[in-house]
C-alpha positions as CSV (number, residue, x, y, z in Angstrom):
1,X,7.5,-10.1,11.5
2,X,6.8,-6.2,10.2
3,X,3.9,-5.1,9.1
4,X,2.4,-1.9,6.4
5,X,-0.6,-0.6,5.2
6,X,-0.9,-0.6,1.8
7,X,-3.5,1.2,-0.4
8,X,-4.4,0.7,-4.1
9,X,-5.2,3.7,-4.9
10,X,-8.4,4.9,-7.6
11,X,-6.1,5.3,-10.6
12,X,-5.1,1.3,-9.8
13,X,-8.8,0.3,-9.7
14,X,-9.9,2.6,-12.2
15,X,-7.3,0.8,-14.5
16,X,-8.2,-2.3,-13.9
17,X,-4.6,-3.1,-12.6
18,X,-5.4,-4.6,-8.8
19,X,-5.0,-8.1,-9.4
20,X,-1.9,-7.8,-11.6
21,X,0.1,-5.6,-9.1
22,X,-1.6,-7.4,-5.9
23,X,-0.2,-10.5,-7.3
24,X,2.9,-9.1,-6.9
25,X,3.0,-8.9,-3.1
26,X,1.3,-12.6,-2.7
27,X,3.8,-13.9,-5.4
28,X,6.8,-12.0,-3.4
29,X,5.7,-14.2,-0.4
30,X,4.1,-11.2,1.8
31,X,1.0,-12.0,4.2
32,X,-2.1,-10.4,3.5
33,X,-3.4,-9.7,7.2
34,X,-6.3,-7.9,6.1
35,X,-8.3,-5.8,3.5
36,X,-11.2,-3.8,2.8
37,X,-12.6,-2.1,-0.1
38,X,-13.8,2.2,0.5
39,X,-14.3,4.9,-0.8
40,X,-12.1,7.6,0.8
41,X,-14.0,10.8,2.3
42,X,-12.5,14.2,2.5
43,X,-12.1,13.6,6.3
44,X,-10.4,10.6,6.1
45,X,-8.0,12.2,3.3
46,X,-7.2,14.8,5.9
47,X,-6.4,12.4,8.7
48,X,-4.6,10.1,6.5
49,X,-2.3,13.0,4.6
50,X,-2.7,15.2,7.9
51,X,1.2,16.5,6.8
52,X,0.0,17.7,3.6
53,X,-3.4,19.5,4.1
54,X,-1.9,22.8,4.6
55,X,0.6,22.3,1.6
56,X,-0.6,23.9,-2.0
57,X,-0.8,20.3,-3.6
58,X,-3.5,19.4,-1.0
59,X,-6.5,20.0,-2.9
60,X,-5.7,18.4,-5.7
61,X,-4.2,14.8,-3.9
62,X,-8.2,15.2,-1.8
63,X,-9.6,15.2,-5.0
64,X,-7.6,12.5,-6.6
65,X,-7.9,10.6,-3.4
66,X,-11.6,10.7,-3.1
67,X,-12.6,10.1,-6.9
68,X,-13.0,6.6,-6.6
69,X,-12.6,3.3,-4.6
70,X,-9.5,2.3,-3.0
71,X,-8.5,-1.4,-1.6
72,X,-6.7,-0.8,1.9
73,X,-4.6,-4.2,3.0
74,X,-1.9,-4.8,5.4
75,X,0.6,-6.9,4.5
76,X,3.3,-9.1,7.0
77,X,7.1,-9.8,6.5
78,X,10.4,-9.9,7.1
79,X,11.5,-6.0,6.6
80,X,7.7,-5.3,4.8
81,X,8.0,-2.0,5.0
82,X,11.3,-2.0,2.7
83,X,10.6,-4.5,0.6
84,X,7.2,-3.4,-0.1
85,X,8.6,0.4,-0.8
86,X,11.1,-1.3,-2.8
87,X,8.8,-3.1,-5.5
88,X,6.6,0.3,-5.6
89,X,10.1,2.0,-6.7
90,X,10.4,6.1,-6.7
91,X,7.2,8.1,-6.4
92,X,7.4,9.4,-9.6
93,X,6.4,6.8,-12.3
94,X,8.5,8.7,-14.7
95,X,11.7,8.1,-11.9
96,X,10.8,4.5,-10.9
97,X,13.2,2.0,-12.2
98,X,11.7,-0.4,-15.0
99,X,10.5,-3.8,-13.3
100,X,9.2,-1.8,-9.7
101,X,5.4,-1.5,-10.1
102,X,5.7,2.3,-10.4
103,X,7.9,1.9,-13.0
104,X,5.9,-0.8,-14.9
105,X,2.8,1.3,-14.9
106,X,2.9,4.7,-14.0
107,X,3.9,7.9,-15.6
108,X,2.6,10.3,-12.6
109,X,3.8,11.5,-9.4
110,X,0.0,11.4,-7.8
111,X,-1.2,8.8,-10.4
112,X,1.5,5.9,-9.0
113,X,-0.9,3.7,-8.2
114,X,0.2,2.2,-4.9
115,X,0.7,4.6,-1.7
116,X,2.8,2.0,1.1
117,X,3.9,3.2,5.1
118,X,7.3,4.2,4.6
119,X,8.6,4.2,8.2
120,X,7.2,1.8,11.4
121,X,5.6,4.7,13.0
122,X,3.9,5.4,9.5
123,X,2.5,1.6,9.3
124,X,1.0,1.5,12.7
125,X,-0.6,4.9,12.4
126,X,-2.0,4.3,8.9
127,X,-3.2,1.2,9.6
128,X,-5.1,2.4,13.0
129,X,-6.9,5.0,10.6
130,X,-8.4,2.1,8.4
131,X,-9.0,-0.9,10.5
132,X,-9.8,-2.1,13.8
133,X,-7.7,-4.5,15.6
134,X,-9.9,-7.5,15.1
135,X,-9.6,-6.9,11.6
136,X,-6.5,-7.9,11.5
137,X,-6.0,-11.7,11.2
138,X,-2.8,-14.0,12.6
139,X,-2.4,-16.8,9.9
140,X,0.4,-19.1,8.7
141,X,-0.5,-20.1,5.6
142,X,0.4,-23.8,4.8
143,X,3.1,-22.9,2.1
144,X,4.8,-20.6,4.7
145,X,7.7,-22.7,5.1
146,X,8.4,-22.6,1.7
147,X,9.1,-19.2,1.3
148,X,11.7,-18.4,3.8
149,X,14.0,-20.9,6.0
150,X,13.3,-21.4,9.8
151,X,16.7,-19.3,10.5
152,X,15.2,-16.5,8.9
153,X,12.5,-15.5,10.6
């Protein structure tokens, strides 16, 4: 089992759209592991997009980033960090095939709603920046062996 962080970003709250795309990921059969809801500070914007602060976008994804709550969850699964990338689809709303939540409900390359690890190393640093180990909880749900055969896993 992988796991990825996962953020719903402001415009995704702002919009009312959390439940509909979360959905998603619980009807895809991924295991929530944990989740909190924040409000992202400029520090924490720095740590978490640490590659971009010096770039000439920066400013603009801080203030974005910090404008309203976000939902922070980690999700588990066979390949998570594909699939998950996969149902986001390309950065760019405008890009991102139709049926991929990007391409569903955004238009924007910063408004897309959904930021998701894109790489192992990515996952286990993003998701040390927003939770604690005990935060995250081991579960099998009870409908577990429903969603994937026992020579899958």
């Amino acid at each position: 089992m992988e796991r990825t962080f996962v953020m719903f970003k402001p415009d995704c709250l702002e919009r009312g759209l959390l439940g509909r795309i979360f959905s998603r990921f619980e009807e895809k059969g991924l295991r929530l592991v944990a989740m909190k809801m924040l409000r992202v500070t400029p520090a924490l914007a720095r740590q978490h997009y640490a590659e971009h602060v010096e770039k000439p976008f920066y400013p603009s994804l801080e203030e974005f980033i910090t404008a309203a709550p976000v939902v922070a969850t980690v999700f588990e699964g066979p390949e998570v960090i594909r699939v998950v990338r996969e149902m986001l689809g390309a950065t760019s709303g405008l890009k991102a095939a139709a049926g991929t939540i990007r391409g569903d409900y955004s238009a924007s390359r910063q408004m897309n709603l959904v930021h998701a690890s894109d790489s192992t190393e990515s996952a286990t640093r993003e998701i040390g920046i927003y939770f604690k180990k005990e935060d995250l909880l081991d579960w099998d749900p009870s409908l577990a062996c429903w969603l994937q055969a026992p020579s899958e896993a």
